[in-house]
N, C-alpha and C positions, 0 to 999 in steps of 0.2 A: 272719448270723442263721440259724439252724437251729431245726426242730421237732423233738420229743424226745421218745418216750415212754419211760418207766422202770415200771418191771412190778418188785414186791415180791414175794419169794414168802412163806409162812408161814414158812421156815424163816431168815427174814429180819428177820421184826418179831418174832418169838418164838424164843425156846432153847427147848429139849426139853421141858422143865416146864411149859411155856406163858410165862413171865415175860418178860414185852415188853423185848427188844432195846433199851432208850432211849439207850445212845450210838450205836448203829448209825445208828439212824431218824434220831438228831442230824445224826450226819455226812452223811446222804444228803440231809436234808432241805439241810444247807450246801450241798453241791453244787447242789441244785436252785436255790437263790438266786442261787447266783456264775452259775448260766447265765444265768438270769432276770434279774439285773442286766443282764446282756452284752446281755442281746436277746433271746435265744432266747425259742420258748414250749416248754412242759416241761408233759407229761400224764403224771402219777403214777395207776397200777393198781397198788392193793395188797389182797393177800390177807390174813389175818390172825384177821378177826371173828369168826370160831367161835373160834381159838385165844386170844384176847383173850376170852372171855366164859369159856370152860371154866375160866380161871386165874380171873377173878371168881368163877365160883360152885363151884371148888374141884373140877372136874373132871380126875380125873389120867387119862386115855385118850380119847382121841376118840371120840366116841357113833356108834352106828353106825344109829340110827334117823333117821327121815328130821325128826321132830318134834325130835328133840333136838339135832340140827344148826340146824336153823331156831332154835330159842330160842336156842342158844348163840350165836348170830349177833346175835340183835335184844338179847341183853345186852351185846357186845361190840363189834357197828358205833359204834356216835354214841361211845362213850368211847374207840373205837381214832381214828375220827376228830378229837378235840379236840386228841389229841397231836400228830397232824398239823399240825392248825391252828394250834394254839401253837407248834410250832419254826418254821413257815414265816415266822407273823406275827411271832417275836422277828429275824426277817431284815428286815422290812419288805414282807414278801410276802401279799398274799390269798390265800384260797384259795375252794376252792368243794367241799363235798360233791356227787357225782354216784353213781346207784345204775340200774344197769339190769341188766335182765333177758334172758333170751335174745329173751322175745317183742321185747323192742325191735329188736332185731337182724333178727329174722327175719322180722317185718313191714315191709313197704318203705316205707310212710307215716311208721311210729314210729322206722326209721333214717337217714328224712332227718330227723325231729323232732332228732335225738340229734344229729345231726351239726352241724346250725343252734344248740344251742344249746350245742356247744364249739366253736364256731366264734367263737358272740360272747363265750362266757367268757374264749377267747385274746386276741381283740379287746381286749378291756378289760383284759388283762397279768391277768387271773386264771392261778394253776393249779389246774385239775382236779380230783380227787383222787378216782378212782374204784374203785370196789368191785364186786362182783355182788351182787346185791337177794336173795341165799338166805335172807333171814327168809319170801319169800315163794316163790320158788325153791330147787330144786335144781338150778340150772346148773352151779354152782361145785364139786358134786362130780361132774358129768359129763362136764366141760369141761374138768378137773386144773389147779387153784389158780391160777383165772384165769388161763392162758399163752390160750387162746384168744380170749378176751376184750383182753387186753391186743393180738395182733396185730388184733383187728377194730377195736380203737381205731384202731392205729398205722394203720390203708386207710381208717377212719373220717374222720379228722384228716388225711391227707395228709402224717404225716412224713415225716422224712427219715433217719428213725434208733428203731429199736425196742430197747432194753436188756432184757433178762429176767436177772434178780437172783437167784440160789442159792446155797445152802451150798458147791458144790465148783468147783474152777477152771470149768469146762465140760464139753466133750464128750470122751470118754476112749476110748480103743481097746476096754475094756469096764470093770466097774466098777470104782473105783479102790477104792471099800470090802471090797470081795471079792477084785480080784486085783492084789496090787502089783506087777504088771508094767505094769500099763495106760499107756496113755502120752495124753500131752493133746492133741486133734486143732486144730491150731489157725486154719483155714479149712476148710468145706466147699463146695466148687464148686458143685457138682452131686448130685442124688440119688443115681447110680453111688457116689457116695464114698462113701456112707451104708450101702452094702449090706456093706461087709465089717466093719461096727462092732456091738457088742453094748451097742445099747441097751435097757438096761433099763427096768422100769415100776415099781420103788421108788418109794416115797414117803416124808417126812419121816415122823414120829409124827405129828404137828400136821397135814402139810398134803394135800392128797389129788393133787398132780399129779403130777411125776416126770419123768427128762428127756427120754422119751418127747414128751410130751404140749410140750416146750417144744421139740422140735426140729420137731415138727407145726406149731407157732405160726410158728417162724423163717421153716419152709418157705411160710407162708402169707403173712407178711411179703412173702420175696424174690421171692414170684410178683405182689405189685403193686410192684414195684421201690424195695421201702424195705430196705437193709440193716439185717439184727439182730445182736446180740452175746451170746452167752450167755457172764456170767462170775460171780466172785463176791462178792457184797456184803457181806461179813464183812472184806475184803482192802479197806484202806483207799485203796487205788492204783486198784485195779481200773475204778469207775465214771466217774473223770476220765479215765480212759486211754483207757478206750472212747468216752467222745463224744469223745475228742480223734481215732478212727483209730489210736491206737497199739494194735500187737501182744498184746493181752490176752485170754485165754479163748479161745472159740472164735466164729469171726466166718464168717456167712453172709453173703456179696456179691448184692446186689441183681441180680435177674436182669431181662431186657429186658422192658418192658412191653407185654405184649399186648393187654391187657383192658380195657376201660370200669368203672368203679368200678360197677354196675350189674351187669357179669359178675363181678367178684370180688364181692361181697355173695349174688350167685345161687350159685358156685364154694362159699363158705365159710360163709354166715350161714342160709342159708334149709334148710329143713330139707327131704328128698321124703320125699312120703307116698307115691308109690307108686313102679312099674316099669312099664316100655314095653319088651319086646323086640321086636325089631325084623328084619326077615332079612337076608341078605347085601349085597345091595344097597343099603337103605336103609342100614345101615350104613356100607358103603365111602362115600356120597354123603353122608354126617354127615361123618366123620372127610376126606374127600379133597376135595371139594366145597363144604362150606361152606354144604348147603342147608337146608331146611325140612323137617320130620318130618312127612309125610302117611301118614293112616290107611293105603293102601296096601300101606305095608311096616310094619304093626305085625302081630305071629303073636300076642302074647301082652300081658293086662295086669291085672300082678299087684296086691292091695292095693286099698279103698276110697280116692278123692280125690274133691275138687270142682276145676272148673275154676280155673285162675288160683293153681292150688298147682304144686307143685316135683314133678319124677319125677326117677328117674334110666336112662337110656339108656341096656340093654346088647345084645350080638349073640347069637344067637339059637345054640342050640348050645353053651354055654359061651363065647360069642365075647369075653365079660369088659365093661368100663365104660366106654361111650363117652361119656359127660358127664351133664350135669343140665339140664334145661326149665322152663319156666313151660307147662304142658299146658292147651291151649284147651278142652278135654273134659273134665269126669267121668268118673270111674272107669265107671259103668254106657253112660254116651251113647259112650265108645268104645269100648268089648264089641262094642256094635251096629254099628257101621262097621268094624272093625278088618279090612282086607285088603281095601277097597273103594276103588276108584277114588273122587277126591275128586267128582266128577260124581254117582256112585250113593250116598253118602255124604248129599249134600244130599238128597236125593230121600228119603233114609230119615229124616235129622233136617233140617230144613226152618230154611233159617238160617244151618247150622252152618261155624263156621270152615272154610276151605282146607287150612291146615295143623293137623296136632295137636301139633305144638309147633314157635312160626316161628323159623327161625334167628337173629332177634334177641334173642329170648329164649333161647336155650341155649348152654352153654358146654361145650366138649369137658373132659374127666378128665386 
């Protein structure tokens, strides 16, 4: 038995026109039955809702306003949904509408909520069948056609296998609409491998992500040790091949797990409001060390925050990104202390944490 998430993208559940895909989503949703008969549990992420509401209300180009994305979504969500629901149930399969947002994500409260409650939907042999909440967001166009969403599912859930769904085989030497020499990359190891390839930030008509944005998801995947597949779901082979491990698209191999689901949700979902630079040394003792960020070696800090929000930690000099924190301080209360021994620090704010961001909250870049 294996855990599975499959990630739709718009150019997936709609053709160019908007006109929903119904034998595609047919066959996909079969797939998802024959796993779910087998055992497996199966989290479907699909994008879609604005391109299913534009074809309702006869819209031929993708709105570029922030309102008209939002309506074309809340005409489109619950009847993109039904469709779902009715091929799963002519399998004998439940399902379950789920709709979140970034804040769900990036509040650590509302992402254990999220997770508890696909945890019992699995429990109960539901699947899934999530979306982004853009009637009230705009994550979905920030984020590029849920691929991001879909890997914070796949760390949410603890799969074992992330599928991301496109119009073209995968990942190409560069693009294959542009240059037909391109050739189809079909493992990427390692980031190194990624440097000599021309990926682009294309997107459908329909959808806003591109495969940019889906090789960002893979890579966020492979860093909590769930292999992803980026292939094509138009290609009626494709989707069984890839839960099966066979040689299809292009496959990122799960890399070693370092993290605590705590640091990957910190790494990925939480958003910084500010910057901490930091000088030489503090630096080297983050990145070599392993230790606690005390005001001491802070020189600079950029950006309004309140405590108990996200910064990100660079070296001082252009010394570039050395990770993200959960900062014990306010933007204004470490102004005041910054380059104070943690001793003279208290004396100045009476109280105040040891560290300004402890190394159990921070996760190196």
């Amino acid at each position: 038995m294996a855990r599975i998430v499959i990630k739709l993208g718009s150019s997936i559940v709609a053709d160019e026109t908007g006109a929903l895909r119904g034998p595609t989503l047919a066959r996909i949703c079969a797939v998802v039955a024959q796993r779910h008969a087998a055992g497996d549990d199966v989290v479907m992420v699909s994008s879609g809702a604005i391109a299913r509401g534009m074809e309702l209300m006869g819209l031929t180009a993708r709105p570029r306003e922030i309102e008209d994305l939002q309506a074309a979504s809340a005409v489109g969500q619950g009847k993109l949904y039904r469709v779902y629901d009715e091929l799963l149930a002519g399998h004998g399969v439940t399902s379950a509408q789920v709709l979140l947002t970034f804040f769900d994500l990036s509040a650590r409260g509302h992402y254990l909520n999220a997770r508890r409650t696909l945890s019992r939907l699995l429990q109960w042999r539901v699947v899934p069948v999530i979306n982004e909440n853009d009637t009230t967001s705009t994550d979905e166009i920030s984020f590029g056609d849920n691929d991001f969403l879909a890997a914070q599912v796949a760390i949410l859930t603890g799969a074992e296998l992330l599928v991301l769904l496109t119009d073209i085989d995968g990942l190409f030497t560069a693009d294959p609409r542009v240059d037909p020499g391109a050739k189809l990359v079909g493992e990427i190891g390692d980031a190194d491998a990624l440097r000599s390839l021309d990926i682009g930030d294309g997107t459908s008509p329909l959808g806003s992500g591109g495969m940019r944005s889906k090789v960002v998801a893979a890579e966020m995947s492979t860093a909590a040790g769930i292999p992803a597949v980026i292939c094509n779901g138009l290609d009626e082979a494709a989707l069984p091949a890839a839960i099966a491990g066979a040689a299809v698209g292009t496959r990122f191999p799960a890399r070693a797990q370092g993290h605590s689901s705590f640091k990957l949700w910190l790494r990925y979902a939480k958003p910084a409001r500010g910057t901490l630079v930091v000088d030489a040394g503090a630096a080297r003792a983050l990145r070599e060390g392993g230790t606690s960020l005390l005001p001491v070696g802070i020189v600079e800090v950029r950006g309004e925050f309140d405590a108990g929000e996200a910064v990100e930690v660079v070296g001082a000099g252009g010394g570039g990104l050395l990770g993200k924190g959960i900062c014990s301080y306010a933007a204004a209360e470490l102004r005041r202390v910054a380059g104070m021994q943690s001793a003279r620090a208290r004396e100045v704010l009476p109280g105040a944490s040891e560290e300004a961001v402890h190394r159990d909250y921070f996760v190196l870049a």
